[in-house]
N, C-alpha and C positions, 0 to 999 in steps of 0.2 A: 504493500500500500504506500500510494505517495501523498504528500500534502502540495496544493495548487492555490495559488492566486489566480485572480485572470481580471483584467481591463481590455477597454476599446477605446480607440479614440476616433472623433469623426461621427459621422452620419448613424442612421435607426437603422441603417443593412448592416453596418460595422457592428453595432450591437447585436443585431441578430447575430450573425455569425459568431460571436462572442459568447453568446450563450451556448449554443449547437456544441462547442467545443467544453464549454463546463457544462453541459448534461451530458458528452459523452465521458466526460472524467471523471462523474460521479456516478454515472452506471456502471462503469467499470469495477468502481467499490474504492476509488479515491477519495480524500478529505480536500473538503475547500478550507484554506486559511489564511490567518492574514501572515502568518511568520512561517512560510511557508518552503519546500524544496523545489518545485519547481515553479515559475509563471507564467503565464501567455499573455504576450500584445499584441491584442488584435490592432494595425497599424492603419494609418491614412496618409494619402500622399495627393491630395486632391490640390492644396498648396504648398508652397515654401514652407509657410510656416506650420501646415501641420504636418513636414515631413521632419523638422526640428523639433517638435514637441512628440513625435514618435521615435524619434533618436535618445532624444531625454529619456523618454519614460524607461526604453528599454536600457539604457545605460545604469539607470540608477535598479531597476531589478537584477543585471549581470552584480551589481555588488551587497545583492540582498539575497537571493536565489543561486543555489547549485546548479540549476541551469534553466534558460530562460529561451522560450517556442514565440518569435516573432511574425504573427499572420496578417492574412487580410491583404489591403491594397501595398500597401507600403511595401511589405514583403515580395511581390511581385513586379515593383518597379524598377527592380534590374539597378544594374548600375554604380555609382556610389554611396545609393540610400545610407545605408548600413555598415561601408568599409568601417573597418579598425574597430571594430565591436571586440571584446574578451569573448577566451577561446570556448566557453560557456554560453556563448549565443547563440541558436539554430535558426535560422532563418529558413521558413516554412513558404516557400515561393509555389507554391499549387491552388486549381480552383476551390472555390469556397465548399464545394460539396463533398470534395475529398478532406480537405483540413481534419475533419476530427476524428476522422478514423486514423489519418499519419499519427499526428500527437496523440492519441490513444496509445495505437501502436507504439513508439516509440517510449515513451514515459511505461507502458507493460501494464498488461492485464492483470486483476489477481484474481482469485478465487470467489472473492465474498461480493455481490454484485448486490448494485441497490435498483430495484424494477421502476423507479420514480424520482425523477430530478425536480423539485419544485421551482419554477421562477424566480428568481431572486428580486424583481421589480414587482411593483401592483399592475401597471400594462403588460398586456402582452405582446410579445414582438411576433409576427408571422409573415416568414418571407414565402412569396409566391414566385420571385421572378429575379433571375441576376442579369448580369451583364447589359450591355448596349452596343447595337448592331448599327449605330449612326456616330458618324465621326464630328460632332463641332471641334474647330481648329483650337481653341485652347483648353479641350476636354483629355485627362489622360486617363478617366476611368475605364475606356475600352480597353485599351491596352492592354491594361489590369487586370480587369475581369471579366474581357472576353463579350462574346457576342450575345446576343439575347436568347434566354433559355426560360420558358416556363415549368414551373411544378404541376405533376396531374392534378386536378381538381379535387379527386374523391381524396390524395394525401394532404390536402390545403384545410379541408375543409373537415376532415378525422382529428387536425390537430388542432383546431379550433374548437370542435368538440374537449378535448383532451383538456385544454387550457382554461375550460370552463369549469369543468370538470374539479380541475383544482383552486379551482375557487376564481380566477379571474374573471371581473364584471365587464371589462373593457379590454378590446384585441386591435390591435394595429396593424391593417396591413402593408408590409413594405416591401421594395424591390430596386432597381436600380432604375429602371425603365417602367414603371406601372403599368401604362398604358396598351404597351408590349404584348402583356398576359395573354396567350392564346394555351389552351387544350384542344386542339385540332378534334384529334378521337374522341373526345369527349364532348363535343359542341360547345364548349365554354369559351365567351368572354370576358372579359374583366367588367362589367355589368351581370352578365349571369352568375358571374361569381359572388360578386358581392349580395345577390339577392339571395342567395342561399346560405352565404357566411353570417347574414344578417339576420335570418329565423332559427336561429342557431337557439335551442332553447336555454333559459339562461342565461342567456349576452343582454348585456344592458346598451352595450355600446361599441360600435363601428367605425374605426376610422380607416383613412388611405394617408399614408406619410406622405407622398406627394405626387404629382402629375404632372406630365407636359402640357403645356397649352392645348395643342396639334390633339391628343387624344380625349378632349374635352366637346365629346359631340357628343348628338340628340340623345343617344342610345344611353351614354352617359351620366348624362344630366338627369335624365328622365328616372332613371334608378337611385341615383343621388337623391332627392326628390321623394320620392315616393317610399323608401327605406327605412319605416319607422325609427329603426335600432341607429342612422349612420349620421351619426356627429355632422352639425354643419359647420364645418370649416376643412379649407381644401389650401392647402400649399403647392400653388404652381410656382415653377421659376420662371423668370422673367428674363435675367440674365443683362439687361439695355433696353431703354425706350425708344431709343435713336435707331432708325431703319438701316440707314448706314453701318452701324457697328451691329448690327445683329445682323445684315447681309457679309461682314467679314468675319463674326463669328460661327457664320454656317449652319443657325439657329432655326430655318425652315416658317420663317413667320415672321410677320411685321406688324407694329405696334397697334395697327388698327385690327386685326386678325386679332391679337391675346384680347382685346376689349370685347369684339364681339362675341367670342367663346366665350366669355363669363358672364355675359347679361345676364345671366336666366338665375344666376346664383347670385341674387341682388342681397339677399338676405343671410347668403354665408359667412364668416369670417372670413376672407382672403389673405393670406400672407405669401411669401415670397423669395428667391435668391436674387441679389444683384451683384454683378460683378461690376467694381469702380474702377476707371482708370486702364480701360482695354489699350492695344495700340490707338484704333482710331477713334479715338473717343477727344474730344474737344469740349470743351466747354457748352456748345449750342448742344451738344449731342450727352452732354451732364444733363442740362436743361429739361430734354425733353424726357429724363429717364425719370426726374423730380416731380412733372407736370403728368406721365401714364401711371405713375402708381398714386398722385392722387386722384386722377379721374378714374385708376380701377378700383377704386376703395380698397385697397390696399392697407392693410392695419401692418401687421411686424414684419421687415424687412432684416433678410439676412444679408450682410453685407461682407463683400469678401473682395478685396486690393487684388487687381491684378499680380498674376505671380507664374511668368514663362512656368512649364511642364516639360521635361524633356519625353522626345519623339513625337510632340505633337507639332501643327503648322505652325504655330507663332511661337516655337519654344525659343527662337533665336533674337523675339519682338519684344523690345517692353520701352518704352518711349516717354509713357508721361511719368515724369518726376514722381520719387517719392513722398515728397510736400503735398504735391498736387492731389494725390490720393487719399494721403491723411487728412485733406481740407476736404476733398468731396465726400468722404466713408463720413467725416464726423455731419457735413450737413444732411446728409440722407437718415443718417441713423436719430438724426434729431427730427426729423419730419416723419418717422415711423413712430419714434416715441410719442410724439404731439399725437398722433391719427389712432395710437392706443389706448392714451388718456380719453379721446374721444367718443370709442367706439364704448371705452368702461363706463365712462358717464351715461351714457345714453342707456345704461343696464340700472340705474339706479333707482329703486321703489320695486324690480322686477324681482320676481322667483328664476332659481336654476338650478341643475342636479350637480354639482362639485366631485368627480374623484376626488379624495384626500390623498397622493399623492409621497406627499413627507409631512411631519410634524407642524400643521400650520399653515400647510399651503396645498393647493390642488388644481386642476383645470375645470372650466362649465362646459358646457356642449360644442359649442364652439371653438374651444382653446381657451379662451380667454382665462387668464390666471386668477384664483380668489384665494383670498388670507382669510383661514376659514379655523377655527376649532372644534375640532373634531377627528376619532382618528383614524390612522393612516390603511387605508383600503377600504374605507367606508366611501357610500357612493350617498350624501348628506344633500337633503335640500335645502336652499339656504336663500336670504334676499339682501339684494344690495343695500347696505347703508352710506358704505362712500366708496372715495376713489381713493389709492396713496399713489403713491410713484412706482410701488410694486406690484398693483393690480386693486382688485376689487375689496371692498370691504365684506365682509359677510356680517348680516344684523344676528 
């Protein structure tokens, strides 16, 4: 028997994956710990900087752990990610689906097996779909992981069962490409999926971590919509407002296309990625990224600095100053924060169901965050008494 830490850094697929790997560690009949003999970091290399905060982490477990299983994206990006790591570092460069049977493998089986891994989170993570079969020019997630592959339906939707099962109210579904989700043999779309993931007896609540624009049609909508159980709130990314820099990011859509795909979800939370500071991105093309996510009501905005990717088209490109990036990340990120205060006010005298979350804090239906007492895996109704700067009050 071995004792196992495990972390992810990065995105809700990095986590899934992260887990897949600590249920198969503790089926096996390992101990999760914190003082622990081996670790695994599940890694990210989506930017510069979270391939430095993936170097960190694993650095500081090669001097805390006998030896340390580095996976995920980061691990697969080749190259100098990871030189000069201590001789105790394995760097686990395979797809996501094999991962937990290597380090399984490797770290050794024993004897005494546990039939039941419990979630370590109150959500649950459920990936249905990896990779992505489209190349945007400063995207190096393909590369990483490959082309798009969907999960059978009938295994998507048995573990959705499983997850309820253990008590989870609320499932999340994630993937790299959502939209992607095809079960050919099975007739399933990522709409008939979700209609079935959604009468799932037992489930209180349904989400999608995120979508493309481009896969935000009728069929879509219309099951979003109609889905008793599915959370209203959709994270599409955005990526640029300016048709310009979204025709040299190779993004398949222009600013007036991501608006007309979301009319219909006037009443959803909307949140979003943008990338600040592309090569061709100027000031006027700042502008109109500040001027589409308030006309698409757009509440929290993830903001990410340009940051070259090597082997992708502009990994050789990076042009606008580092000042310039830091001034436009902080004014976007202050015109998200303002449209969040806004959309929380506007909840205020209302009732809404709150995951709890962590101690004190949880999400409502839509995302939107509430300071809520009560505890943690409780699904609490609660009503707005005010706003702070960290979300909702709960009366």
């Amino acid at each position: 028997m071995a004792s196992f830490s495990i972390r992810f850094l990065g995105c809700k697929v990095s986590q899934t994956d992260a887990q897949q790997v600590r249920e198969r560690l503790l089926a096996d009949g390992h101990v999760e710990s914190q003082a622990a003999e081996v670790a695994v970091v599940n890694t990210c290399c989506v930017t510069h900087e979270a391939v430095r905060k993936s170097r960190h982490a694993v650095a500081r477990a090669a001097r805390t752990h006998d030896r340390v299983y580095v996976t995920g994206c980061g691990a697969n990006l080749g190259g100098e990610a990871f030189a000069g790591m201590p001789a105790n570092v394995n760097i686990v460069g395979r797809p996501s689906e094999q991962t937990p049977a290597f380090v399984a493998g490797d770290v050794g089986a024993i004897g005494c097996v546990q039939s039941e891994a419990r979630l370590d989170r109150v959500r649950a993570f459920v990936k249905v779909q990896d990779g992505c079969s489209f190349s945007c020019n400063f995207c190096v997630v393909p590369l990483v992981r490959g082309r798009s592959r969907s999960r059978p339906a009938q295994a998507v939707l048995a573990e959705i069962r499983r997850r309820v099962a253990q008590g989870h109210r609320e499932v999340v579904l994630t993937g790299i490409n959502l939209g992607c989700y095809r079960d050919r043999e099975a007739g399933y779309t990522l709409a008939r999926l979700l209609r079935e993931a959604g009468a799932t007896p037992g489930l209180a609540r349904l989400r999608l971590s995120s979508i493309e624009v481009n896969h935000v049609n009728d069929e879509l909508v219309t099951a979003l919509r109609e889905i008793p159980t599915l959370a209203r709130h959709l994270h599409v990314p955005l990526q640029s407002g300016d048709d310009r820099v979204l025709r040299a990011m190779a993004r398949r859509y222009d600013g007036a296309t991501y608006l007309r795909r979301l009319e219909r979800l006037e009443d959803f939370n909307l949140t979003t990625d943008v990338i600040v500071g592309f090569p061709a991105e100027d000031e006027l093309a700042f502008r109109r990224t500040l001027r589409l996510v308030r006309d698409a009501r757009i509440t929290k905005v993830h903001v990410f600095p340009y940051s070259p990717r090597p082997g992708t088209r502009t990994a050789a490109e990076d042009t606008v100053p580092p000042a310039v990036k830091k001034e436009r990340s902080a004014r976007l990120r202050a015109l998200s924060h303002e449209a969040c205060l806004e959309r929380w006010r506007s909840k205020l005298g209302t009732e809404d169901v709150v995951l709890v979350d962590r101690p004190g804090r949880g999400y409502g239906d839509d995302y939107s965050p509430w300071l809520v007492d009560a505890p943690v895996g409780e699904l609490a109704r609660v009503r707005a008494a005010a706003v702070s700067e960290e979300g909702i009050v709960a009366a």
